[in-house]
C-alpha positions in Angstrom: 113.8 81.0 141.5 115.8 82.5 138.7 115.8 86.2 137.1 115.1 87.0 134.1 116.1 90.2 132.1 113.2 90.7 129.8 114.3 91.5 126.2 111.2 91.2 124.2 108.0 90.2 124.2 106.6 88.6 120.9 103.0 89.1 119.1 101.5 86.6 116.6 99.1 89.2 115.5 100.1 93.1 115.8 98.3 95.8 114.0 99.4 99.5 113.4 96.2 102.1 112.7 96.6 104.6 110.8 94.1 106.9 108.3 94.2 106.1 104.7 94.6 109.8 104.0 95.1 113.1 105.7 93.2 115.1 107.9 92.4 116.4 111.5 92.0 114.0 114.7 88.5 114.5 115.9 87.9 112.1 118.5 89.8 109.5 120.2 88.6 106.7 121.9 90.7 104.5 123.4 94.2 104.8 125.6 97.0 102.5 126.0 95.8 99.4 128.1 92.2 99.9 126.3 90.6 96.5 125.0 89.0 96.9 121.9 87.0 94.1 119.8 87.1 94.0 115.9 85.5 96.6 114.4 85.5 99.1 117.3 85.3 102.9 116.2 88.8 104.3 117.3 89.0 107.7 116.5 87.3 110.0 114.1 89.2 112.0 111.3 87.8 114.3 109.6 89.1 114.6 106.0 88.8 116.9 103.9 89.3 115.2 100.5 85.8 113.0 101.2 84.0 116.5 99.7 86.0 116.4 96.5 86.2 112.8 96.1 82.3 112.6 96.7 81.7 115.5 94.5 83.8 114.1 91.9 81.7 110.9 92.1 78.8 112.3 91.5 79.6 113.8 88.5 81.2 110.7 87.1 77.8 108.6 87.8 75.7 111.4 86.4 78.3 111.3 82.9 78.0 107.7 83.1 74.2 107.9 83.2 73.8 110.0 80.4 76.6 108.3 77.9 74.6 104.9 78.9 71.3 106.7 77.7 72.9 108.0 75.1 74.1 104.6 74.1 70.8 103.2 74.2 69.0 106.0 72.2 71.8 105.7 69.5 71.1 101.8 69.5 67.7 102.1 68.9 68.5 105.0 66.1 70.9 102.2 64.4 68.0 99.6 64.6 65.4 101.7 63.0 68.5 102.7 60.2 68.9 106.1 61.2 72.2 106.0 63.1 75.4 104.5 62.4 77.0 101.5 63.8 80.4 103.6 64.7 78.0 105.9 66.2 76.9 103.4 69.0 80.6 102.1 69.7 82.2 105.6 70.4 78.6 106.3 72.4 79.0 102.6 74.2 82.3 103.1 74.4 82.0 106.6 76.1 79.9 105.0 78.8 82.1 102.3 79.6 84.8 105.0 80.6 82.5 107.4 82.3 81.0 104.1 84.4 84.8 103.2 85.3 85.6 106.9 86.4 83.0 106.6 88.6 83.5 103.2 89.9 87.5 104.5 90.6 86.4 106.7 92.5 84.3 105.3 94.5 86.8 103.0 95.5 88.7 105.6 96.3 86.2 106.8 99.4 85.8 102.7 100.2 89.7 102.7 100.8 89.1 105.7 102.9 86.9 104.1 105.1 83.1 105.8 103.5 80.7 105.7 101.1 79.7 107.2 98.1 76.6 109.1 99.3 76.4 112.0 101.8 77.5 111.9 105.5 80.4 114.7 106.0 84.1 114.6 106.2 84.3 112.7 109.0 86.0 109.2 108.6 85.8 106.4 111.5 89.1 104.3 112.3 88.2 100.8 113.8 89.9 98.4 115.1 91.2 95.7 112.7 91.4 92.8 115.2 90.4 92.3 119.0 93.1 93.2 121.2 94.7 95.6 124.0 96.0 98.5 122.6 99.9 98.6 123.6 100.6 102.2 121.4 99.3 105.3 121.4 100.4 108.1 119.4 97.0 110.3 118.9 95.7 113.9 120.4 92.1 115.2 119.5 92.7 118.2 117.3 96.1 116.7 115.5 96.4 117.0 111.9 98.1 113.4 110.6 98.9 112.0 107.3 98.7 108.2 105.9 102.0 107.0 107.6 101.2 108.5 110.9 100.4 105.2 113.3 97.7 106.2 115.9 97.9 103.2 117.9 99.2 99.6 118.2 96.2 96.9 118.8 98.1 93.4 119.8 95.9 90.1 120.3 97.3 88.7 123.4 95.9 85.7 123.6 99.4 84.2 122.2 102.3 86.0 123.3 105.8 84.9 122.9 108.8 86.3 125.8 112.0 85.9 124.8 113.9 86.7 128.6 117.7 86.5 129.1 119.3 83.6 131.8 122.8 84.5 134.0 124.9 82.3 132.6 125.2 81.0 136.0 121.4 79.6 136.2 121.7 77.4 133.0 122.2 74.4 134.2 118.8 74.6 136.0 117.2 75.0 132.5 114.9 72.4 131.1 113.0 72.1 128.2 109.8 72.3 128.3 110.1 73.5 131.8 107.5 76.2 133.3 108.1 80.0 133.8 106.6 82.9 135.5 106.5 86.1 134.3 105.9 89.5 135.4 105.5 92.7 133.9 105.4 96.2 134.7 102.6 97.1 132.9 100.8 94.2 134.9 102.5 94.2 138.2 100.4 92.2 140.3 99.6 89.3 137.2 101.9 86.8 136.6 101.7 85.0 133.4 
């Protein structure tokens, strides 16, 4: 048997979570070693942006809704020849803007991870792939901001090692020869 020094250990798919905004940690679900599946709520954030933003949405829609109305009531005024063709662009064009504001915005709380309608300030983080999580960097009660990484998720169902040989043992090499390989984090596996 030869020794290996361990250098790295490659990942075909790695993922760093973080929020899409600031806020406050308010749950935590998962430590390092944890399996999660796609989709898996884990942590909570609350944020307290989703109050503006959802405020601010509302009153976009409702702007829209009226300059759409509006639009419509000036249309009708134009058919019957009592409103003026200028009149319905500017009104038309008015609701266009107010419809885009509010579509913006909504987007805005999608990126964020929630909807448009009610539901509080707090935001759930899931899991973007299946995986074990190899990172942790998240406390209950920690205020973080867009770049902080909460954890590291890492599919491992294709993982690369990249191990040093003594020079001495090279000549025992083979391509396409099989290796063992244990870790500390799994000490009584061998891969």
């Amino acid at each position: 048997k030869m020794q290996y020094d361990a250098t790295f250990m490659f990942y075909r798919h790695l993922y760093r979570l973080s929020a899409a905004g600031a806020g406050r940690l308010e749950q935590v679900t998962f430590n390092e070693g944890s399996v999660v599946r796609k989709g898996d709520v884990m942590a909570v954030l609350r944020v307290p942006d989703v109050g503006r933003l959802r405020g601010a949405h509302a009153a976009a829609s409702a702007r829209a809704k009226a300059s759409r109305s509006n639009a419509a009531r000036l249309r009708s005024l134009k058919e019957t020849g009592l409103g003026s063709e200028q009149a319905v662009l500017d009104a038309e064009a008015d609701a266009n803007a107010q419809e885009a504001e509010a579509k913006a915005i909504g987007e805005q709380l999608g990126a964020i991870g929630v909807n448009t309608q009610g539901g509080g300030y707090l935001v759930p983080l899931r899991a973007p792939l299946s995986g074990v999580v190899v990172a942790r960097d998240a406390v209950v009660g920690q205020p973080i901001g867009g770049e902080h990484v909460l954890a590291t998720v890492v599919d491992m169902s294709e993982v690369w090692f990249l191990g040093r040989v003594f020079e001495k043992d090279l000549s025992r090499l083979r391509v396409g020869a099989k290796s063992e390989v244990r870790l500390n984090a799994f000490p009584r596996e061998q891969f």
